[in-house]
C-alpha positions as CSV (number, residue, x, y, z in Angstrom):
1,X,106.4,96.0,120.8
2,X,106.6,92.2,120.1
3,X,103.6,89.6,120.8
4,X,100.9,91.0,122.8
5,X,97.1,91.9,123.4
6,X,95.2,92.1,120.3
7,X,91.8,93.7,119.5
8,X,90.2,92.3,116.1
9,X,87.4,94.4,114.9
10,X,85.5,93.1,111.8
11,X,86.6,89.5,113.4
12,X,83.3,88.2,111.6
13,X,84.5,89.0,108.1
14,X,86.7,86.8,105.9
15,X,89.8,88.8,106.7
16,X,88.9,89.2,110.1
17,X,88.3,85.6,110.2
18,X,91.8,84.8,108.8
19,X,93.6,87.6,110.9
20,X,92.2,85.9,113.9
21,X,93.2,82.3,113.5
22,X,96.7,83.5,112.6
23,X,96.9,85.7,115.5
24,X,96.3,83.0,117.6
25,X,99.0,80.6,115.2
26,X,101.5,83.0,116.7
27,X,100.7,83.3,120.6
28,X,98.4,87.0,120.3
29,X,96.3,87.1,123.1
30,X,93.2,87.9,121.1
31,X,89.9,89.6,121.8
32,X,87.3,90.3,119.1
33,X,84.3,92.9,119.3
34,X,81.2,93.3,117.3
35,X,77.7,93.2,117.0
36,X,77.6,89.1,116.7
37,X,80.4,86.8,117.6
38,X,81.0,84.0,115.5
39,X,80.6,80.3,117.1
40,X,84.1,79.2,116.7
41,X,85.4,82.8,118.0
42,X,82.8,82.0,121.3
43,X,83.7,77.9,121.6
44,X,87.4,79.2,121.8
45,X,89.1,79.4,124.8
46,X,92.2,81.4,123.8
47,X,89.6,84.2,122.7
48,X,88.0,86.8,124.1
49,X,84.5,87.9,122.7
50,X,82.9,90.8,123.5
51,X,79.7,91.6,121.4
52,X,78.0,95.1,121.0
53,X,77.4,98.2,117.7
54,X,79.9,100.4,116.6
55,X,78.1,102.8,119.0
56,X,78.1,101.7,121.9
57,X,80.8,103.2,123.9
58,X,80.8,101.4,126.9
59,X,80.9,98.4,125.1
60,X,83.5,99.0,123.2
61,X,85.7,100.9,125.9
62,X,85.6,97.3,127.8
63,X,86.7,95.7,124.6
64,X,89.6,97.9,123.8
65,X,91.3,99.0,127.3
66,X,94.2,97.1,128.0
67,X,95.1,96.7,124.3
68,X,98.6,96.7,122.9
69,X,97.5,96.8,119.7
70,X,94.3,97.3,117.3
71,X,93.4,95.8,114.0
72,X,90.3,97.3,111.8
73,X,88.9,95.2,109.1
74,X,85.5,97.0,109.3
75,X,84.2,99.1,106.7
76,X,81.5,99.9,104.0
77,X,81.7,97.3,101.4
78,X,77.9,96.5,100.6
79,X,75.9,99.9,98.3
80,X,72.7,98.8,99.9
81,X,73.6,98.6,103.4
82,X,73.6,102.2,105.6
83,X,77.1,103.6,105.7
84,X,76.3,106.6,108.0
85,X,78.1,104.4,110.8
86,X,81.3,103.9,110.6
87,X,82.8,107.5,110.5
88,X,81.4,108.3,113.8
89,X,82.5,104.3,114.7
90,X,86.1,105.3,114.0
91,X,85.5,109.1,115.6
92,X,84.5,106.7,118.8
93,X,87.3,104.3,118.5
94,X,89.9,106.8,118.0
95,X,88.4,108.9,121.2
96,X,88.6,106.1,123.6
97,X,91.9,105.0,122.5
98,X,93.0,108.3,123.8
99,X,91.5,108.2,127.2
100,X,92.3,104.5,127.5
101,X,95.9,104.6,126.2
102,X,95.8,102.6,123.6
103,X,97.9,103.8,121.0
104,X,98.3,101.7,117.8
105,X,95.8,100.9,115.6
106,X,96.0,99.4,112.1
107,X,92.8,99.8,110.0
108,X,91.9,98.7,106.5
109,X,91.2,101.2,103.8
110,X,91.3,100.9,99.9
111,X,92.7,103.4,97.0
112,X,90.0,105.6,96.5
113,X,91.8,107.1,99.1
114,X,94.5,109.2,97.6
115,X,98.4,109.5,99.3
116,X,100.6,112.5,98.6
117,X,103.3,109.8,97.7
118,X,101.5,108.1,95.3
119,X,102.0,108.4,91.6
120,X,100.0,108.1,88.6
121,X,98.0,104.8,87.9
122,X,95.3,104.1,85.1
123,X,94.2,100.7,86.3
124,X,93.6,102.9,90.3
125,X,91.8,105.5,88.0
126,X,89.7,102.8,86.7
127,X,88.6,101.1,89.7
128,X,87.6,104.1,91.8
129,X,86.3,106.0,89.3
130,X,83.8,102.9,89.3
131,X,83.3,103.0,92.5
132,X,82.7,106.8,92.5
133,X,80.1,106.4,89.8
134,X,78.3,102.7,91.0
135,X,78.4,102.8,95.1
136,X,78.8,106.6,95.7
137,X,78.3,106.5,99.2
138,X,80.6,103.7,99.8
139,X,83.2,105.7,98.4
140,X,82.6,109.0,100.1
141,X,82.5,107.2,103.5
142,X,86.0,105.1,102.7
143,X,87.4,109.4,102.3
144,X,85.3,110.4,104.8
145,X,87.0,108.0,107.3
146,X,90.4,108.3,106.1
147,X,89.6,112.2,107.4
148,X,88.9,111.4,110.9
149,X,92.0,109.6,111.0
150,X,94.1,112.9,109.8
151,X,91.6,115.0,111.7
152,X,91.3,113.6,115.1
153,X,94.1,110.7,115.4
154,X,97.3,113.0,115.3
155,X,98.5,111.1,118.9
156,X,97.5,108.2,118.1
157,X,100.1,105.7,116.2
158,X,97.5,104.7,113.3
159,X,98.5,103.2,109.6
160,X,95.6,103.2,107.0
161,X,97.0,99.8,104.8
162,X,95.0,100.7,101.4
163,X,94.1,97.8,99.3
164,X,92.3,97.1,95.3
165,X,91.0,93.7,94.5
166,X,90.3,91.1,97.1
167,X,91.1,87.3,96.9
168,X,91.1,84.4,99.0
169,X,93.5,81.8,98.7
170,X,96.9,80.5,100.5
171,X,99.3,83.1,101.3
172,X,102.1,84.8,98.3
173,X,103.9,87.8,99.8
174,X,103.0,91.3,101.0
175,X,104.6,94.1,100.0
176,X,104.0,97.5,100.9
177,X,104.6,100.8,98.7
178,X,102.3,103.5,97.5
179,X,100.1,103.2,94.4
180,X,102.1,103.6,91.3
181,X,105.3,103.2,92.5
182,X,105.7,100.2,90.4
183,X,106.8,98.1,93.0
184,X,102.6,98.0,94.8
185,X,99.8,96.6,92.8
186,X,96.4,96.1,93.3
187,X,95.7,92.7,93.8
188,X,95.5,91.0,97.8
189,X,94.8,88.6,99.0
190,X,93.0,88.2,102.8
191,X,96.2,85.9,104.1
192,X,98.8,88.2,103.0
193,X,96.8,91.1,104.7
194,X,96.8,88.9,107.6
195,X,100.6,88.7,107.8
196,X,101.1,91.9,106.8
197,X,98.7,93.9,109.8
198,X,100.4,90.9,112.1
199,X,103.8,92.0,111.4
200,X,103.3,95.6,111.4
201,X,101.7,94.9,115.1
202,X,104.8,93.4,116.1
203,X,107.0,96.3,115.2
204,X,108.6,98.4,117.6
205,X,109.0,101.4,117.0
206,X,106.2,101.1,115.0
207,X,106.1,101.5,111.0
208,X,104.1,103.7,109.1
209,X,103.0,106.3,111.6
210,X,100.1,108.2,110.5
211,X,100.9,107.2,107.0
212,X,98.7,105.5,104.3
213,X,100.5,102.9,102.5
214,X,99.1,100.3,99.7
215,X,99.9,96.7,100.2
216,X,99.2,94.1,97.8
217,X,100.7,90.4,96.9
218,X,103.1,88.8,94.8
219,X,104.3,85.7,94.1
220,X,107.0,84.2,96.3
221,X,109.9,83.4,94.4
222,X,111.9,80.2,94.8
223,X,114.9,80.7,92.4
């Protein structure tokens, strides 16, 4: 597919913030969409802005025709905050890829979804079980989301990247796997998922068709 028109969704998050800037950093033509658009995402030139809810399909049809690719970074994250949203968001996204032709999207989700591939991991055990018993909802939606994606995106090109712990910081190196597999663990940082979704966008034919890998980082060796 090589370099072309980018959609950022969740552009106002610190991922989406730091998929963004590197998207630019390597020639994307970049649009972003969401409810409020950030000042340095409006004051840039080289970016496109279009502002409106996860509902709003006319909105968001304008925001994502004309795409070569899409990147997701949206999702439930906060226990207080509704979560009732974002499955019919991604129901809506997915439907007006189809009748716009869009057909690859990328999309952030995290290990309390399970993969037929994956094998058996305590420390994955651990952390959603938490999540299961401290932020319920937040966990059902993250499952309920990955089934729209099985149910209603079966010709559209989508990965689900599934990620554990967060961090900022410079970038190490992604690597890709499935839980378990003793190669993928559960720590990320924000820039590797950056070049990670970035380089997956590139890729033509694209990788990880309808498929729910884990990424995380490791240190970049210099031996």
């Amino acid at each position: 597919m090589g370099i072309g028109k980018l959609l950022v969704l969740g552009a106002t998050s610190p991922t989406g913030q730091i998929i963004v800037k590197r998207a630019l950093e390597l020639g994307w033509k970049t649009t972003v969409y969401g409810r409020r658009t950030l000042p340095e995402h409006a004051e840039n030139e080289d970016i496109q802005t279009f502002e409106g809810p996860l509902d709003d399909e006319a909105s968001l049809r304008t925001a994502i025709a004309g795409q070569d690719v899409i990147i997701s970074v949206f999702g439930p994250s906060n226990p207080r905050a509704p979560t009732d949203v974002f499955v019919p968001a991604y129901k809506l996204i997915l439907k007006t890829m189809r009748s716009e032709g869009v057909r690859r999207i990328i999309a952030l989700s995290t290990c309390s979804v399970r993969d037929p591939k994956d094998k058996p991991s305590l420390l994955r055990w651990l952390l959603v079980t938490m999540l299961w018993a401290i932020a319920h909802k937040v966990w059902k939606t993250i499952v309920d989301i990955s089934v729209v994606f099985d149910e209603e995106g079966k010709d559209i090109d989508w990965t689900l990247f599934r990620v554990g712990f967060l961090a900022d910081g410079p970038p190490m190196r992604a690597v890709d796997g499935y839980v378990g597999d003793g190669k993928v663990g559960l720590y990320l940082r924000r820039a590797d998922i950056a070049e990670w979704t970035l380089s997956q966008a590139e890729k033509s034919p694209p990788e990880y068709v309808q498929e729910k890998p884990a990424i995380s980082s490791v240190k970049v060796s210099h031996a």
